[in-house]
C-alpha positions as CSV (number, residue, x, y, z in Angstrom):
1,X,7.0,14.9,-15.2
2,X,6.8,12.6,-18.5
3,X,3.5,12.9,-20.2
4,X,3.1,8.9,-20.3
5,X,3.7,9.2,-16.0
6,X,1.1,12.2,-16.0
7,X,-1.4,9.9,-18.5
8,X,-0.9,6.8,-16.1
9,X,-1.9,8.1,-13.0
10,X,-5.1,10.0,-14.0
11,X,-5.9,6.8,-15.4
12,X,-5.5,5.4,-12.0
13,X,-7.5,7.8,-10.2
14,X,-10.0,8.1,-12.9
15,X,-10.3,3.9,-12.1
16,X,-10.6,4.4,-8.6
17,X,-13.5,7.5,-9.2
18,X,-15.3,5.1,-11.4
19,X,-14.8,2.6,-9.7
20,X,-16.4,3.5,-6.5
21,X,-19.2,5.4,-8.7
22,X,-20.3,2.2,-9.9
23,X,-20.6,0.3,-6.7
24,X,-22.5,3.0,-5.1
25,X,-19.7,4.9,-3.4
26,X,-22.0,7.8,-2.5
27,X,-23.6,5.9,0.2
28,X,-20.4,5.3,2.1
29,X,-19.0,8.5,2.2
30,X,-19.6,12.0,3.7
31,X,-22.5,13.9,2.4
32,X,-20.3,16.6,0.6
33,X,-17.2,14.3,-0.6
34,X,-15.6,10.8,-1.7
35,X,-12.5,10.6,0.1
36,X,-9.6,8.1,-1.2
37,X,-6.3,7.4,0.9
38,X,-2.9,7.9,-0.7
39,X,0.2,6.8,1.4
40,X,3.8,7.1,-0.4
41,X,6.9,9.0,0.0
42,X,6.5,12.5,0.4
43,X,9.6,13.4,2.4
44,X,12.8,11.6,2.7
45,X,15.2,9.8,0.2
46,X,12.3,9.0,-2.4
47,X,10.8,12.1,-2.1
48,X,10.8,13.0,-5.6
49,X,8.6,10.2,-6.6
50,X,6.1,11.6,-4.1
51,X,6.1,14.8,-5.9
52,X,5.7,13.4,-8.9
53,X,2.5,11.4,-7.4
54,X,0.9,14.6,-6.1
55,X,1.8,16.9,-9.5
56,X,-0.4,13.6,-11.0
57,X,-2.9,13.4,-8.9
58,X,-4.2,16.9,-9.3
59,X,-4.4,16.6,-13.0
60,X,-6.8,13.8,-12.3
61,X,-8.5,15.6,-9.8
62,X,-9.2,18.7,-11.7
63,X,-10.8,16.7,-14.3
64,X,-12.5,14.5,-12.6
65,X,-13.7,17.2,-10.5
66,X,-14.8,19.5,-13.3
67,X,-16.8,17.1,-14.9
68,X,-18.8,16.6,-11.5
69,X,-17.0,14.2,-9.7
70,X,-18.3,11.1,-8.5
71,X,-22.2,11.3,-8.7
72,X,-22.2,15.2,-8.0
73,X,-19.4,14.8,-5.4
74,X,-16.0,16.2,-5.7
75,X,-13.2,13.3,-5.2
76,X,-10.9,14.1,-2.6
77,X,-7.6,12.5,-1.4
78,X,-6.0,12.3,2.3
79,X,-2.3,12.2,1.9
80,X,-0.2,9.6,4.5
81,X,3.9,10.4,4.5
82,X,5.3,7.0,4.8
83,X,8.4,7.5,3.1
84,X,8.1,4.4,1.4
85,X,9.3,2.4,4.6
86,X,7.4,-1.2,5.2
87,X,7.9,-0.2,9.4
88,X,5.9,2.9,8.7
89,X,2.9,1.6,6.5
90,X,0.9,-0.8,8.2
91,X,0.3,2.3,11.4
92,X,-0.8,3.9,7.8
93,X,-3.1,1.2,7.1
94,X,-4.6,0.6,10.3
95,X,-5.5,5.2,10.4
96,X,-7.0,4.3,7.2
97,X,-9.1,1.0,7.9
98,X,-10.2,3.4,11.4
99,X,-11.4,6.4,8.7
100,X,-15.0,5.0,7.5
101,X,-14.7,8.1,4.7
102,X,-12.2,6.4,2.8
103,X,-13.0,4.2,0.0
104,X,-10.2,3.0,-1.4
105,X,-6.1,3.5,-0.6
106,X,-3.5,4.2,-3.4
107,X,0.3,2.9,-2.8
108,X,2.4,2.7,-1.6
109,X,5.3,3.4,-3.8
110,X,7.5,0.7,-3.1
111,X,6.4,-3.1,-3.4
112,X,7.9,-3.5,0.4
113,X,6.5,-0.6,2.0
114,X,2.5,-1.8,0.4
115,X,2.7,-5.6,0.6
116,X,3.7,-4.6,4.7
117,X,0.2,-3.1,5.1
118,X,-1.8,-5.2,2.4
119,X,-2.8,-7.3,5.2
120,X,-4.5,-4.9,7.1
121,X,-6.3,-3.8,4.1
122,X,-7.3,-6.9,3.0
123,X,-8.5,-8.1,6.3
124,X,-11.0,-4.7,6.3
125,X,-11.9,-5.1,3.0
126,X,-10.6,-1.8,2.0
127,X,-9.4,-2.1,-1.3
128,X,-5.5,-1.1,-2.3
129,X,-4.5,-0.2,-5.3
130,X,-0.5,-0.2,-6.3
131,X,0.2,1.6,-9.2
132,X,4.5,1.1,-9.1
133,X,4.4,-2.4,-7.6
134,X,5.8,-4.8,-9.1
135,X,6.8,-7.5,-6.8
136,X,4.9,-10.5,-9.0
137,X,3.5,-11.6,-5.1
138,X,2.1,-8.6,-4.6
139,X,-1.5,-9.1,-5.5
140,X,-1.6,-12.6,-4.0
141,X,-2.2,-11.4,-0.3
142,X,-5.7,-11.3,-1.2
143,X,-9.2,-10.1,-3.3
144,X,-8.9,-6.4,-2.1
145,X,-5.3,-5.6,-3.3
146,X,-4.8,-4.7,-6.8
147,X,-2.0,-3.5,-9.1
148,X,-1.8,-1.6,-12.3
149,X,2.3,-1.9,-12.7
150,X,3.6,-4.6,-14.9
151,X,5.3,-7.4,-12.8
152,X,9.1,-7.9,-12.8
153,X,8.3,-11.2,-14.0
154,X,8.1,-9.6,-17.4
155,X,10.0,-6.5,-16.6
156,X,13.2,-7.6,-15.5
157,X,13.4,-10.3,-18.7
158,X,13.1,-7.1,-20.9
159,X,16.3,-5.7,-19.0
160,X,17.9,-8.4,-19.3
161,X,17.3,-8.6,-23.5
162,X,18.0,-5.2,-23.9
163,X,21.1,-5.2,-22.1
164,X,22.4,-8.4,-23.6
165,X,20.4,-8.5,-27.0
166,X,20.4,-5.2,-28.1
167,X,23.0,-3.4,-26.2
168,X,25.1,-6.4,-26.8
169,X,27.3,-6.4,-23.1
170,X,28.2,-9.8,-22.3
171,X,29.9,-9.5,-18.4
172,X,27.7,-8.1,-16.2
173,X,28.2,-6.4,-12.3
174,X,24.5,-6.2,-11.3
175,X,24.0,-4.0,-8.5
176,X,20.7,-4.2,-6.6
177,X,18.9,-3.1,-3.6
178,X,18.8,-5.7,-0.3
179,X,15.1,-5.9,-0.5
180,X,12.6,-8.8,-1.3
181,X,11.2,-6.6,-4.6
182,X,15.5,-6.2,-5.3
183,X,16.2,-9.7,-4.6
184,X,13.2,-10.9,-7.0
185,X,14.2,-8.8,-9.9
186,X,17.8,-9.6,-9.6
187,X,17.1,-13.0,-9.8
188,X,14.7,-13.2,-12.7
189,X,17.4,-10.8,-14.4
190,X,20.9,-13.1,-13.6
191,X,18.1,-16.2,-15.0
192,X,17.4,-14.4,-18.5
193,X,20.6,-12.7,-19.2
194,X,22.5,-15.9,-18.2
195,X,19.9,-17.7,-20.7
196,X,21.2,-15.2,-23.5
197,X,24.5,-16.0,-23.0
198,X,25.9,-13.1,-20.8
199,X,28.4,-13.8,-17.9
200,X,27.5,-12.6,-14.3
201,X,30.9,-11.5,-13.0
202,X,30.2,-10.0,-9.9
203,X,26.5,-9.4,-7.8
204,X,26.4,-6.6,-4.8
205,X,23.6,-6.3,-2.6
206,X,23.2,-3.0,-0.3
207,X,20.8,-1.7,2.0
208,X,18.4,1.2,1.2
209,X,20.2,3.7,3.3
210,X,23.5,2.5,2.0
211,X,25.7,5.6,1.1
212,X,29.8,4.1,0.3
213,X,29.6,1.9,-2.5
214,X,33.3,2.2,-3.3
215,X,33.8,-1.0,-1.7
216,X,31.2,-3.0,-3.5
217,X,32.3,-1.1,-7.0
218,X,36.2,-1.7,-6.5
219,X,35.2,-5.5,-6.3
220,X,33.0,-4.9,-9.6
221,X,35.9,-3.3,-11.3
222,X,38.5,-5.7,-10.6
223,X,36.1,-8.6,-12.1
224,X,36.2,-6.2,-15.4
225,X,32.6,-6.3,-16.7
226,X,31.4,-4.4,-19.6
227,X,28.1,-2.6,-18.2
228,X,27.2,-2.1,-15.2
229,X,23.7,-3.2,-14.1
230,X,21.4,-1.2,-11.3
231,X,18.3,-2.7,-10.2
232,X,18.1,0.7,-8.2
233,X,16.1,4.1,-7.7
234,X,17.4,6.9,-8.5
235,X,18.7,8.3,-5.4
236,X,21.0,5.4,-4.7
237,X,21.2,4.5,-8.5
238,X,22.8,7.8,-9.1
239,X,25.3,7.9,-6.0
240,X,26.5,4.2,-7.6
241,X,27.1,6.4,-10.8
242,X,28.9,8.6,-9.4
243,X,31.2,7.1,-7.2
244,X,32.1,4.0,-10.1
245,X,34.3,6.8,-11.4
246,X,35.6,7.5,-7.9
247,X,37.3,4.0,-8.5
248,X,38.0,3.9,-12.3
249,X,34.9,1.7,-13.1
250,X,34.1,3.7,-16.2
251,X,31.8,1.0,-17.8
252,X,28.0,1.7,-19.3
253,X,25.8,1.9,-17.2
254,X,21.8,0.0,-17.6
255,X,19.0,0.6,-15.3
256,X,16.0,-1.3,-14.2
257,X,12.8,1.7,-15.0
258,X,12.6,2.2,-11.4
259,X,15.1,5.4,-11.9
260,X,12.6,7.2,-14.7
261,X,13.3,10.4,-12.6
262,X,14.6,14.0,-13.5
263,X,16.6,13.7,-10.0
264,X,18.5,10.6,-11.4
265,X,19.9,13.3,-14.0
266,X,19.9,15.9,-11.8
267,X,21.6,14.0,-9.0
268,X,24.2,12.0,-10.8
269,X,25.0,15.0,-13.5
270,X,27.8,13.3,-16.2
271,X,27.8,10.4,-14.2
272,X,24.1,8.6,-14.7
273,X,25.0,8.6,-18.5
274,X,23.0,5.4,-18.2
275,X,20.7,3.3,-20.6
276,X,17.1,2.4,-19.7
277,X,15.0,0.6,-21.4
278,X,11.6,1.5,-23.2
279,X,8.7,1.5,-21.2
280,X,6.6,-1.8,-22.7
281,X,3.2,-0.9,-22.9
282,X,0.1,-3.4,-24.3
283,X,-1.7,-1.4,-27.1
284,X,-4.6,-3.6,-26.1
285,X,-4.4,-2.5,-22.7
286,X,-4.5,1.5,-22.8
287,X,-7.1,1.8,-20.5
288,X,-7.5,-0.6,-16.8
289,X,-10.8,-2.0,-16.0
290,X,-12.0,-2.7,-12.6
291,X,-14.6,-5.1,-11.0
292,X,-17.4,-3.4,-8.4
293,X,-15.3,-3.5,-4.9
294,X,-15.9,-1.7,-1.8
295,X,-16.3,-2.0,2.0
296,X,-20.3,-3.2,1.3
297,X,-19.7,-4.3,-2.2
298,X,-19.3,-8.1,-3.1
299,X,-15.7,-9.6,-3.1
300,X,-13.8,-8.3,-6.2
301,X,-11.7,-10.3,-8.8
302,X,-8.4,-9.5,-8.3
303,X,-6.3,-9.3,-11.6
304,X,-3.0,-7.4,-12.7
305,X,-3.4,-4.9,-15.7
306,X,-0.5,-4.3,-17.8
307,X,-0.2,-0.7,-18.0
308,X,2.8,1.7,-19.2
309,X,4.8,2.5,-16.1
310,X,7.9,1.8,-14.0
311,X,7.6,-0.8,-11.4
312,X,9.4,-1.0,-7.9
């Protein structure tokens, strides 16, 4: 796991911790704990960004912990397999609304899967926080849903530069997944590149559980781009990869920061040979701040912070 990826989510957690300290959290929860929900994917296709969550998590714990948690209690987290899938989150979100420990949920992982149970959370006043969404719709549900991920309304424009600008391709394939968050960033990333002068010779959309992209790619190679585009993760970003040379499309390859994984490499050995761009950060935004919000508390501002990080 990247140091930044490590730094970003004990920031998150250390939010939440302070967070609910300073709305009197204590009060809320058990007498020997302050419990926060965490639903994401801890088995399935996306797996590996649920292990990376949990290897995260517990550095933030440990130190939050050690230093004496939140006023003298240790910080705990229950752990919700969702496997990032939007049919699976809102039976999440209704366990956690029904569990008066919790305080606060983080996820889920994908913009589908949380804006699915944002709803729920909103309509309890249990506050969500996304820390890899960034679906630019995703905090508008309501005042209890928060995000820490930069939107796609800025990332996918910084794609779009560094592939055309500074990586100079011209004709672009742009693969994407056949989601809302994978339709969005497509779309704002077709709208800059096309403003920097690139061409957009071919655009395939596949479904999540898609596994033959020959098809799709023989198409993309017969309309003879120059890179190859993948607003993807990196389990289906680096089957793409690998099968383009199945069918001779032996272009570069750019990805959107959603495939920041060691199983994109590992996965797609030679074949995810890929740029990705730099993650933007905002030096004047190293740390997050947070209005008081809880259950009791008043209604919180809600407000996107522009942190380092991948968004999906």
């Amino acid at each position: 796991m990247s140091r930044a990826r490590s730094i970003l989510i004990l920031m998150v957690v250390g939010l939440l911790a302070v967070a609910l300290a300073a709305c009197g959290a204590s009060s809320a929860a058990t007498p020997d704990k302050v419990y926060i929900g965490v639903t994401g994917p801890f088995t399935g296709d996306n797996a590996e960004y649920g292990r990376i969550w949990k290897q995260g998590f517990q550095l933030a714990l440990d130190e939050i912990n050690k230093a004496g948690g939140v006023r003298g209690k240790p910080v705990e987290l229950i752990y919700e397999d969702s496997q990032s899938d939007p049919k699976q989150t809102p039976p999440i979100a209704q366990k956690f609304v029904a569990d008066k420990r919790i305080l606060a949920v983080i996820g889920d992982f994908a913009s589908p899967a949380s804006m699915a149970a944002s709803p729920i959370y909103n309509q309890a006043g249990l506050v969500q926080l996304g820390i890899t969404n960034s679906h630019p719709n995703f905090t508008d549900t309501g005042e209890y849903i928060f995000g820490t991920s930069r939107s796609q309304l800025e990332d996918a424009p910084q794609l779009a530069e560094y592939t055309v600008k500074e990586l100079g391709f011209k004709r672009l394939a742009v693969f994407h997944l056949n989601t809302d968050w994978g339709k969005v960033t497509q779309d704002l990333f077709i709208k800059k590149a096309k403003e920097l002068g690139a061409e957009i010779v071919d655009v395939e959309a596949y479904l999540p559980n898609e596994k033959d992209f020959r098809s799709a790619l023989t198409k993309a190679r017969d309309a003879k781009p120059d890179a190859l585009v993948l607003v993807s993760y990196y389990n289906d970003g680096s089957l793409i990869s690998r099968q383009a040379q199945d069918v001779n499309l032996n272009v570069p390859k750019v990805a959107n920061g959603a495939c920041y994984s060691p199983k994109f490499i590992e996965l797609g050995g030679k074949a995810v040979t890929v740029c990705i761009p730099p993650a933007a950060s905002s030096p004047k935004n190293r740390a997050p701040r947070s209005r008081r919000s809880s259950r009791s508390s008043r209604k919180p501002t809600r407000r996107r912070r522009q942190l380092r990080g991948p968004g999906l």
